[in-house]
N, C-alpha and C positions, 0 to 999 in steps of 0.2 A: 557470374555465369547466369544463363538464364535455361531454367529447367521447367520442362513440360511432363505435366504428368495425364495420360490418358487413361481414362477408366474407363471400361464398359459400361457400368452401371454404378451411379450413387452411392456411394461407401467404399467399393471396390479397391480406390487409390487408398484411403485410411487403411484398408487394412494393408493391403501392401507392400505400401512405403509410408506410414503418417508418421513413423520417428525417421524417418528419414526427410520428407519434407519440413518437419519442425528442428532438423540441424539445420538444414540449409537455409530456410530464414534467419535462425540465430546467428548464422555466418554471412548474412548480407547479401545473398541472393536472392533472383526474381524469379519467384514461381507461378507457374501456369497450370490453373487446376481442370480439366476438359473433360465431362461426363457425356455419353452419348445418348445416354436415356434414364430415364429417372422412373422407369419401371412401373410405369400408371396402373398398366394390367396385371400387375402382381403384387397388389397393396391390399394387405386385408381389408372386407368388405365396410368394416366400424372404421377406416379413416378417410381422412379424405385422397383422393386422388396424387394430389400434386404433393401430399407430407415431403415425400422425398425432397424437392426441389426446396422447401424450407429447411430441414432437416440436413443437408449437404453446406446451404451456406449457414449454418451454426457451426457444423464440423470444422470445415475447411479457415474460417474466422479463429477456430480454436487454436489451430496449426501455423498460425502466422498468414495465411495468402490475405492476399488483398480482397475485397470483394469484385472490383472489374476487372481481376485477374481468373475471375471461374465464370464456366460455361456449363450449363445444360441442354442437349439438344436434345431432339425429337424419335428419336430410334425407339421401335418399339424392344422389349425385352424378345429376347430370342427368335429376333426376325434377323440377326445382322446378315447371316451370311447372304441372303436375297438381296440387298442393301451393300452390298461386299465395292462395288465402283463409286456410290455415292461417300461412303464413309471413306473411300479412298480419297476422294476428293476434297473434302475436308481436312484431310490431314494433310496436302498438297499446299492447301489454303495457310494452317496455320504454321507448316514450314518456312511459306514462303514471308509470313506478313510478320511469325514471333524469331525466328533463328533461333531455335534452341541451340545451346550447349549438348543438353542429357536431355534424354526422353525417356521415361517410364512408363512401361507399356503391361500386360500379362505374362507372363514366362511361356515359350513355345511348348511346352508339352499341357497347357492349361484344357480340360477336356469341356469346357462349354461352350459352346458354337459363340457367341457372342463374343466371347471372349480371345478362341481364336483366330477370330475373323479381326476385333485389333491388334493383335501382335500378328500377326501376318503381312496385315497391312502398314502397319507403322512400319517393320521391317520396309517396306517399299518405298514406303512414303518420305522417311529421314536417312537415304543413303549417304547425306554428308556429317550426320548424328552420332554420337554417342548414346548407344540404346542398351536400356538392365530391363528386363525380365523380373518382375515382382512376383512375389511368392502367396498364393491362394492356396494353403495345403489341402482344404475339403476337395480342389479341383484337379488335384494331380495325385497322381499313382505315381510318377516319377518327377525328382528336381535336381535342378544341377546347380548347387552351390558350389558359384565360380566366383564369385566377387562378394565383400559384405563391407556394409557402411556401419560402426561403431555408433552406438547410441547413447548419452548418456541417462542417469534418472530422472531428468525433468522432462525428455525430449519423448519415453518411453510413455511417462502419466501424459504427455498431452497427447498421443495418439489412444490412449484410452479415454480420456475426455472426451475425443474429437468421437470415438464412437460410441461414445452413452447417448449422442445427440442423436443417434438415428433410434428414436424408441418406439416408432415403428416397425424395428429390426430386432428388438430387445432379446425375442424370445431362441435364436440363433445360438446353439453350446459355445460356438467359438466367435462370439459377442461378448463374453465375460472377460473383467479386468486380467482373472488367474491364468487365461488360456492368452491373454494378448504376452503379459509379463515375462509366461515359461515360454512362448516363444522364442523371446526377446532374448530370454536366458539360454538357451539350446544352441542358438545362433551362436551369439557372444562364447558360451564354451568353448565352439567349433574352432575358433581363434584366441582361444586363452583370454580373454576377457568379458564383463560383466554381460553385457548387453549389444545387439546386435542385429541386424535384418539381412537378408539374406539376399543375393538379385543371381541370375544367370545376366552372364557377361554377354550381352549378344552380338554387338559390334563395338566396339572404343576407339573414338579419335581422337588424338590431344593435339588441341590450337594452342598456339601462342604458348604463353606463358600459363595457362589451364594446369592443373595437375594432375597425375598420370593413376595417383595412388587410389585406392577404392577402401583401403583399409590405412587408419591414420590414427 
């Protein structure tokens, strides 16, 4: 399969889905890693500007992607909705040029304008897609765990890896190993096993011979 994962901002997909993106490498899929901005304007004033943009490809290298499978683009932090037809457009772009399978986008109830200004628009943009909704709990007051991808414990430490690499970010409560792990573990209860992440189901289409299951 070939799987897209769209982030608002620089990290966003790690925390989302990084044991999820690190199954689906193990399992021999192409993943597309796609940040919209790398948050220039809200980089404490002691680092440099661009940290993000180095800091993202350490993660995303941590998780299995490729390096010319990840993009950073230009969006400024919490200007998307003003930007709301260009980022549309974009996403039109890499519909048409990567064909995803599955696309990972913010879950629709996520309350940061940037945020759901791409799950709104992804919603538009991949109508022949398979689309999950990743989980940001500082961003929601409500979530709808309708679908969850099993993780195992190698897949879990390297989405914690993948976010020690943002140590421009460090100082964040739910940037810690313990708070990524009892996630994982919360989820994984939810279905009677160890570890887990969580997605709202937002649309599912199975091609071909694709698999239908979300839980395996």
């Amino acid at each position: 399969m070939h799987i897209l994962v769209l982030a608002p901002h620089t990290d966003d997909g790690e925390f989302g889905c990084g044991g999820t993106i690190a199954r689906f490498v193990d399992e021999g899929h192409e993943v597309h890693y796609v940040a919209f901005s790398a948050a220039e304007n809200a980089v404490p004033p002691d680092r440099p500007p661009d940290i993000l943009r180095t800091e993202v490809m350490e993660a995303t290298a941590i998780l299995g992607i490729r390096r010319d499978h990840v993009q950073v683009l230009k969006f400024e932090v919490r200007t998307f909705p003003t930007f709301r037809q260009e980022i549309l457009q974009v996403m039109v772009d890499l519909a048409a040029n990567l064909q995803p399978d599955m696309v990972f986008v913010p879950n629709s109830a996520d309350t940061h304008q940037d945020h759901q200004t791409i799950s709104s628009e992804g919603f538009r943009a991949f109508k022949k897609t398979s689309i999950m909704g990743y989980e940001l709990p500082w961003n929601n007051l409500t979530f709808t765990t309708t679908g969850f991808i099993v993780l195992d414990d190698e897949q879990v430490e390297k989405k914690i890896q993948a976010l020690r690499c943002y140590r421009s970010q460090s100082d964040r409560p739910y940037a810690t190993a313990e708070f990524v792990r009892s996630l994982a573990s919360v989820r994984g209860t939810q279905i009677g096993l160890k570890y887990a992440e969580a997605f709202e189901v937002i649309r599912t289409i199975r091609k071909g011979t694709q698999s239908a299951r979300f839980v395996d």
